[in-house]
DRENTORKOL-3810 file (N, C-alpha, C; in nm, 4 decimals):
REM DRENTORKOL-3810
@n.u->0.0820; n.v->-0.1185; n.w->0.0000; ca.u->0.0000; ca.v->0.0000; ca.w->0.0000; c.u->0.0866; c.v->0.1251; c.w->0.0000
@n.u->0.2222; n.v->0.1199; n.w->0.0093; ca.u->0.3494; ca.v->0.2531; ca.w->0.0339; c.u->0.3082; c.v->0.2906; c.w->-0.0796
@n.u->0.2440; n.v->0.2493; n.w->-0.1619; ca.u->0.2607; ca.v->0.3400; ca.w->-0.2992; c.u->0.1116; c.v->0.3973; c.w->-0.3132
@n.u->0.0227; n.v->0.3914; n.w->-0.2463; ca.u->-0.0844; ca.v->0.4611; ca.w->-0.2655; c.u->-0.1151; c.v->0.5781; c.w->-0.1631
@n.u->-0.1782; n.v->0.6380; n.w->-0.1978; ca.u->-0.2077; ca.v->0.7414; ca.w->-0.0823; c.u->-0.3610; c.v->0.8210; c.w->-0.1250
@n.u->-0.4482; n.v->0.8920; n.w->-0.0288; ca.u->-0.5597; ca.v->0.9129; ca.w->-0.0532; c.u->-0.5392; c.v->1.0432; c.w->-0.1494
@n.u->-0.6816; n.v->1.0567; n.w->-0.2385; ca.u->-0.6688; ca.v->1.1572; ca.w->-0.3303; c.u->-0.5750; c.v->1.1389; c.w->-0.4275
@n.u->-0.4930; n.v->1.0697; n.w->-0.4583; ca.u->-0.3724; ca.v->0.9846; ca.w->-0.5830; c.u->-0.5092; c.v->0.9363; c.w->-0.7150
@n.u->-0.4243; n.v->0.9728; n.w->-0.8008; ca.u->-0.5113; ca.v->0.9389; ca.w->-0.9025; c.u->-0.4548; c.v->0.7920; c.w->-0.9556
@n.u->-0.5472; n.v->0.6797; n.w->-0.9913; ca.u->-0.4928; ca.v->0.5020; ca.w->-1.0084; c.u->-0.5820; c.v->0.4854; c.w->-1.1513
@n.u->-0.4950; n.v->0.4056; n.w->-1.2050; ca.u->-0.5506; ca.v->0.3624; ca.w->-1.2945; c.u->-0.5290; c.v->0.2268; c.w->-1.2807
@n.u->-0.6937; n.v->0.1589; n.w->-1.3012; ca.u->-0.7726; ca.v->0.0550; ca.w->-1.3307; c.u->-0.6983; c.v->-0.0738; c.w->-1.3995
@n.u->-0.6206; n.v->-0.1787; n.w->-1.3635; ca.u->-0.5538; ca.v->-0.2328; ca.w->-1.4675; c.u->-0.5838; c.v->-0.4052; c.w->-1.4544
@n.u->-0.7419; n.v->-0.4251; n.w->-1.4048; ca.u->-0.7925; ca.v->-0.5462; ca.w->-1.3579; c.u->-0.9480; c.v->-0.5294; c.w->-1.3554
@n.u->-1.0025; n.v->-0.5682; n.w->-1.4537; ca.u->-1.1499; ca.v->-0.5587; ca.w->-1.3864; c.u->-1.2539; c.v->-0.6609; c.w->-1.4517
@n.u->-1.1485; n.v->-0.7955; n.w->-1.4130; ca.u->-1.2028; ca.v->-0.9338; ca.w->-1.4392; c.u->-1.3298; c.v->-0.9487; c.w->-1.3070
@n.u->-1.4656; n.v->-0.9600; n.w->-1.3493; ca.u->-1.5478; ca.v->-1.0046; ca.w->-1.2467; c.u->-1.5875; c.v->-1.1810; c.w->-1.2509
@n.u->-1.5278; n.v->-1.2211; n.w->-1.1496; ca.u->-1.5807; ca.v->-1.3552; ca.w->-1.0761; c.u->-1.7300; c.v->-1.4202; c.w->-1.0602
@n.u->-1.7627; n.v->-1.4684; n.w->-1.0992; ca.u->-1.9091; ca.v->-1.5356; ca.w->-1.0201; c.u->-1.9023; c.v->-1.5066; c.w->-0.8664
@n.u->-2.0580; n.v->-1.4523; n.w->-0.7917; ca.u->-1.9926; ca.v->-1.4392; ca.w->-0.6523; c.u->-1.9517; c.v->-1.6049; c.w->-0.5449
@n.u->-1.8929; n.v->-1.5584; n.w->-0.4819; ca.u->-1.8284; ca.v->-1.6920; ca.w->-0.4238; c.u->-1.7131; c.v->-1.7548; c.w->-0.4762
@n.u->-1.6821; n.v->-1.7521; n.w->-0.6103; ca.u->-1.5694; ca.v->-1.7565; ca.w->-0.6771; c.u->-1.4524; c.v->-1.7794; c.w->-0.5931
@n.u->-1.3865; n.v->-1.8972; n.w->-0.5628; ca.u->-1.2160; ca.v->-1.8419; ca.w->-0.4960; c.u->-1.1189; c.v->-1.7999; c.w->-0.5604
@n.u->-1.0646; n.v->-1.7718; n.w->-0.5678; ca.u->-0.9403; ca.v->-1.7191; ca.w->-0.6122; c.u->-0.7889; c.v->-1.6354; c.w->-0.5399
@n.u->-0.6780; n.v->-1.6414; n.w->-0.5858; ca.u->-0.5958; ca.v->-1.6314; ca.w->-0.5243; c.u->-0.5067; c.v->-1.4889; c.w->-0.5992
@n.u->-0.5290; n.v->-1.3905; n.w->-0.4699; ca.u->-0.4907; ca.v->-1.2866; ca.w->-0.5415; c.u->-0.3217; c.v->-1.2599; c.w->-0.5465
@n.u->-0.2666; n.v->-1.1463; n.w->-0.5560; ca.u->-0.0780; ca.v->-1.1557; ca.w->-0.6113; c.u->-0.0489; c.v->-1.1895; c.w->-0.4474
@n.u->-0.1431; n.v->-1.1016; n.w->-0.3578; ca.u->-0.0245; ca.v->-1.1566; ca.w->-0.2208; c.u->0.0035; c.v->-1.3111; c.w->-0.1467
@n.u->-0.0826; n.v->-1.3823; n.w->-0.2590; ca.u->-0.1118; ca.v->-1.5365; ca.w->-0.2241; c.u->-0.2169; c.v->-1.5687; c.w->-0.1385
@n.u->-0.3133; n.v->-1.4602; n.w->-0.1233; ca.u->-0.4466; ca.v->-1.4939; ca.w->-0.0469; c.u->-0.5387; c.v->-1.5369; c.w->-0.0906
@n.u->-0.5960; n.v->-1.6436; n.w->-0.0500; ca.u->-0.7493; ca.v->-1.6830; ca.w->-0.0957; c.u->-0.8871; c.v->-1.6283; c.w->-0.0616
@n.u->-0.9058; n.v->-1.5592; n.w->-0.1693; ca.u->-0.9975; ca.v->-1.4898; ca.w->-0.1779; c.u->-1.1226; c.v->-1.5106; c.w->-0.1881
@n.u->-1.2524; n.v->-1.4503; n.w->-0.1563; ca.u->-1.3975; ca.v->-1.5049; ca.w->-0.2509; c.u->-1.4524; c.v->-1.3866; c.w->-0.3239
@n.u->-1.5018; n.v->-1.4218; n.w->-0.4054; ca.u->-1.5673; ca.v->-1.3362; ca.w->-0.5184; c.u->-1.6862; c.v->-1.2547; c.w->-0.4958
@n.u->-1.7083; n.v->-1.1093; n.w->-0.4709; ca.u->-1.8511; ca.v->-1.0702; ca.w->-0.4162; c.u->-1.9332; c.v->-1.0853; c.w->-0.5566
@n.u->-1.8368; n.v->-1.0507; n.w->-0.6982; ca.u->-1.9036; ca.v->-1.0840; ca.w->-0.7903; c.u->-1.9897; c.v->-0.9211; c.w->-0.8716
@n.u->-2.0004; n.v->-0.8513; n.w->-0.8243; ca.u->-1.9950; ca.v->-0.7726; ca.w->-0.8696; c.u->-1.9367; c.v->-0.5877; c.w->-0.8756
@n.u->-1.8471; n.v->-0.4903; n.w->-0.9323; ca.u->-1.7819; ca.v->-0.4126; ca.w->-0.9330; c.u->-1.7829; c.v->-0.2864; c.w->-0.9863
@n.u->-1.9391; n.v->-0.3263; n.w->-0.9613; ca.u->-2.0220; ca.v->-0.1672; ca.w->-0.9799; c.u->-1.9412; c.v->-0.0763; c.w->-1.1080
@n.u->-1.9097; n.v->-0.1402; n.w->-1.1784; ca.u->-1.8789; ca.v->-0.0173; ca.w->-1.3259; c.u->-1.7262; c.v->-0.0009; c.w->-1.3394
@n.u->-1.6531; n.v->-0.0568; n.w->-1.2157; ca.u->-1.5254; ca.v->-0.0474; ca.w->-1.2396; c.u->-1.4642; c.v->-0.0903; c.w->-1.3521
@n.u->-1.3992; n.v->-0.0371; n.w->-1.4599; ca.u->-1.3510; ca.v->-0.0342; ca.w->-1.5899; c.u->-1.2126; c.v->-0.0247; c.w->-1.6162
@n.u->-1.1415; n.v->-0.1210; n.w->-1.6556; ca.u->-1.0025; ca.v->-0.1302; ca.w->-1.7053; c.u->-0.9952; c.v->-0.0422; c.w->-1.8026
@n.u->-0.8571; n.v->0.0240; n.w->-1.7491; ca.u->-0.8420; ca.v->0.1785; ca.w->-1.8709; c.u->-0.8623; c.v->0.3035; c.w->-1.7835
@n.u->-0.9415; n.v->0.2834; n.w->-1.7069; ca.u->-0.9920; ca.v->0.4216; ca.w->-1.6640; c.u->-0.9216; c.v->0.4530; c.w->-1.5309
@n.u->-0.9272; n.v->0.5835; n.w->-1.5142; ca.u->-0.8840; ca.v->0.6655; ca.w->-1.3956; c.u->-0.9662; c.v->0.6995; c.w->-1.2964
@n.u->-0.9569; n.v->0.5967; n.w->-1.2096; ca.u->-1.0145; ca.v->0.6765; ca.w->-1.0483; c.u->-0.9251; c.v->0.7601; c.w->-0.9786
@n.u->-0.9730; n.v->0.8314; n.w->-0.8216; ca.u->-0.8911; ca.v->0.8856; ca.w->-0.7261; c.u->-0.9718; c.v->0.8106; c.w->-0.6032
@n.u->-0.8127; n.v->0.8082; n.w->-0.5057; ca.u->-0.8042; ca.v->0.6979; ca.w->-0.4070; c.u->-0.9336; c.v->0.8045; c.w->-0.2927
@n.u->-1.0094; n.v->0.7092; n.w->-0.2455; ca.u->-1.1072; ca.v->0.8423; ca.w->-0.1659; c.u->-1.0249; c.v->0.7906; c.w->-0.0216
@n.u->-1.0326; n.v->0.6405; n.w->0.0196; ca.u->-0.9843; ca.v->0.6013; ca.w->0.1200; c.u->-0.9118; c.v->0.4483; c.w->0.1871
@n.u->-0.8670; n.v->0.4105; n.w->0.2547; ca.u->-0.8202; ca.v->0.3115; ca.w->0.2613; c.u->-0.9454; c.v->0.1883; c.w->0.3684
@n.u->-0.9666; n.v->0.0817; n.w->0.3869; ca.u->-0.9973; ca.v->0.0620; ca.w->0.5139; c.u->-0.8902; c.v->-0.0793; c.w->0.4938
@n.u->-0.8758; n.v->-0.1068; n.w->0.6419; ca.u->-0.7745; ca.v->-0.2095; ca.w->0.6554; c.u->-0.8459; c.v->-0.3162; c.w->0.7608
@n.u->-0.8438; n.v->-0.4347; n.w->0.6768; ca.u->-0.9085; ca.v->-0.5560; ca.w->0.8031; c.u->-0.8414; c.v->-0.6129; c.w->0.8642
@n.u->-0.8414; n.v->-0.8018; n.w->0.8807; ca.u->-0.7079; ca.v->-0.8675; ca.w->0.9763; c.u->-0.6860; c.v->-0.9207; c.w->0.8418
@n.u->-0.6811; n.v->-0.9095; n.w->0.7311; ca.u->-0.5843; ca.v->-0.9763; ca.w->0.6263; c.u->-0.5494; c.v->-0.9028; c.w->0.5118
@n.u->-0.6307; n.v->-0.8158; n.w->0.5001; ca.u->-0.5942; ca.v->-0.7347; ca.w->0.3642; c.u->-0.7055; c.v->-0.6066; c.w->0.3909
@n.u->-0.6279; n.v->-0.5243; n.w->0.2623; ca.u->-0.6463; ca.v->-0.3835; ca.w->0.2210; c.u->-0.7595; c.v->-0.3217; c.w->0.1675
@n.u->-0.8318; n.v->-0.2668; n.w->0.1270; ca.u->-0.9553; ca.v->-0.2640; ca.w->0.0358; c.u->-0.9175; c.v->-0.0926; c.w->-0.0079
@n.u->-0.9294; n.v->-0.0604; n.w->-0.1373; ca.u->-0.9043; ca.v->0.0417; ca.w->-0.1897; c.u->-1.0447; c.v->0.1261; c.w->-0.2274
@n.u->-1.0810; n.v->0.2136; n.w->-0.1585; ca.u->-1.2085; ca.v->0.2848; ca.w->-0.1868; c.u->-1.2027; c.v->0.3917; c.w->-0.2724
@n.u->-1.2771; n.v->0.4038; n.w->-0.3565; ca.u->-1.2728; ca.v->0.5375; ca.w->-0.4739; c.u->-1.3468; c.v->0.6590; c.w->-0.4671
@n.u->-1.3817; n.v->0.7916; n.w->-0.5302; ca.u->-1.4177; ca.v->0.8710; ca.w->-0.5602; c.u->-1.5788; c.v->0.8504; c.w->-0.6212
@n.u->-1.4824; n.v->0.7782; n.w->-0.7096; ca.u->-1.6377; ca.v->0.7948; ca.w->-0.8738; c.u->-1.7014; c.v->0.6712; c.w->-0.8329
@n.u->-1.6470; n.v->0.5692; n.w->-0.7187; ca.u->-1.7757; ca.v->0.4478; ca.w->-0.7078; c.u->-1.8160; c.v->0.4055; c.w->-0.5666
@n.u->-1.9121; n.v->0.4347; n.w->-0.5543; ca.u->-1.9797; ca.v->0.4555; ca.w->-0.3991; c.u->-2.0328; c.v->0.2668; c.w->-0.4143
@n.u->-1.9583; n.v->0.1883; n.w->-0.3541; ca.u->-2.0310; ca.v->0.0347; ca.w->-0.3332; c.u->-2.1475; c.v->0.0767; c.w->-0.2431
@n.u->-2.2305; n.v->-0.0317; n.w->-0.2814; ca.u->-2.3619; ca.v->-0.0592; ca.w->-0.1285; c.u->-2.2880; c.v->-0.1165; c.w->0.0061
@n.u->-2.3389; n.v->-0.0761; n.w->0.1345; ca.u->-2.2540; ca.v->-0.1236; ca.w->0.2308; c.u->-2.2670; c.v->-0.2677; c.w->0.2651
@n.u->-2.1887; n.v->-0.3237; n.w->0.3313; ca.u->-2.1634; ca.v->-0.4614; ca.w->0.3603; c.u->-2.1711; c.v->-0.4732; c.w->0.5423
@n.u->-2.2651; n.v->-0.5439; n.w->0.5421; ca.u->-2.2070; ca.v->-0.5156; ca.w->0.7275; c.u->-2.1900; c.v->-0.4268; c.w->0.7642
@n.u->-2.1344; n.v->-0.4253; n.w->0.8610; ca.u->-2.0650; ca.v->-0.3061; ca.w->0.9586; c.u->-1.9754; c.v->-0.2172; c.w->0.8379
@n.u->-1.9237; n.v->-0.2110; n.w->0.7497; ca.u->-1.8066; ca.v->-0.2127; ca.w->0.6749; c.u->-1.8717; c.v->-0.0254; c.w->0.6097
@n.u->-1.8378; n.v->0.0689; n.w->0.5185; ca.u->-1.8770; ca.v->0.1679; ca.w->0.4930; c.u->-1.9360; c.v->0.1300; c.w->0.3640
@n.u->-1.8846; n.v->-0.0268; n.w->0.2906; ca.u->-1.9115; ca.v->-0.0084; ca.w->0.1345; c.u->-1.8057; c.v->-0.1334; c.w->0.1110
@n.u->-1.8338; n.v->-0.2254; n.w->0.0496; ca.u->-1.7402; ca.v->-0.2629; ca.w->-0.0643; c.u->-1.5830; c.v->-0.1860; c.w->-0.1027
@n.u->-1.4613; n.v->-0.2164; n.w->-0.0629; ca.u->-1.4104; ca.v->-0.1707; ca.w->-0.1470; c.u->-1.3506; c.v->-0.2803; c.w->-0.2410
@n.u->-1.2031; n.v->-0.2440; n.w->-0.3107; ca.u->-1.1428; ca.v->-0.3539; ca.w->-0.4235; c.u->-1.0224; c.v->-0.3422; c.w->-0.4006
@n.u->-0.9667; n.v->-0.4570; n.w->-0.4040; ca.u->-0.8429; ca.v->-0.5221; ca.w->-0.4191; c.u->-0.7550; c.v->-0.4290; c.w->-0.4545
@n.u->-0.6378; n.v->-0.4191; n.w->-0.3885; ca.u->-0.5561; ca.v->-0.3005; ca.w->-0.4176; c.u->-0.4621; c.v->-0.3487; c.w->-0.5893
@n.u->-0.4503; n.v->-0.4920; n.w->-0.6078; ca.u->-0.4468; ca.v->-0.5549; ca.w->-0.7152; c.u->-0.4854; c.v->-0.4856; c.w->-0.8527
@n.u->-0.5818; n.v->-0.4494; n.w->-0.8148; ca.u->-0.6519; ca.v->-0.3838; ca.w->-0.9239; c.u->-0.6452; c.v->-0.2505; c.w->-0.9892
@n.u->-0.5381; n.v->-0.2411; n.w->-0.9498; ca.u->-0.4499; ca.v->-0.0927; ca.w->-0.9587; c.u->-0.3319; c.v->-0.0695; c.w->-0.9238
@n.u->-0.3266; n.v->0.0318; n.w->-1.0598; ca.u->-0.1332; ca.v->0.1037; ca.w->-1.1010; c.u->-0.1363; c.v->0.2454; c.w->-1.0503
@n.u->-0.0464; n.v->0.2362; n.w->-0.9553; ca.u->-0.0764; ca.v->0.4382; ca.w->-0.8905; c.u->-0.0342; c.v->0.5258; c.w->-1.0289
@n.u->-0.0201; n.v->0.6769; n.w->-1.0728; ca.u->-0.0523; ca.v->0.7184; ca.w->-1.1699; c.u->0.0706; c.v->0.8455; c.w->-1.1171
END
């Protein structure tokens, strides 16, 4: 995450969607599950970082231009820091 920071503009360089439940294993070697859907997120395109939240295993990268529905306790959905090249 040293390379991201809030308000940084990222570009999009992953926006393969999974079936939800899907496992998969993302670059840091974690096994993941698939929520399955990524609300409009588009390879190619330029977001800005709005915020970080951090759980007990990994990162979630929150944006500007895409407000997820919330999850739980959680503020929203975010995405895989994977899924982005800082700019």
């Amino acid at each position: 995450m040293d390379d991201f920071h809030v308000g940084q503009k990222v570009l999009c360089i992953d926006d393969t969607v999974l079936p939800p439940g899907s496992l998969f294993v993302n670059p840091d070697g974690e096994t993941r599950s698939s929520l399955g859907d990524l609300h409009g997120l588009t390879k190619g395109k330029i977001y800005t970082v709005r915020c970080f939240v951090s759980g007990k295993k990994f990162t979630t990268i929150h944006l500007d231009e895409i407000k997820r529905p919330l999850r739980g306790n959680l503020r929203g959905w975010g995405f895989n820091l994977h899924r982005f090249k800082p700019l």
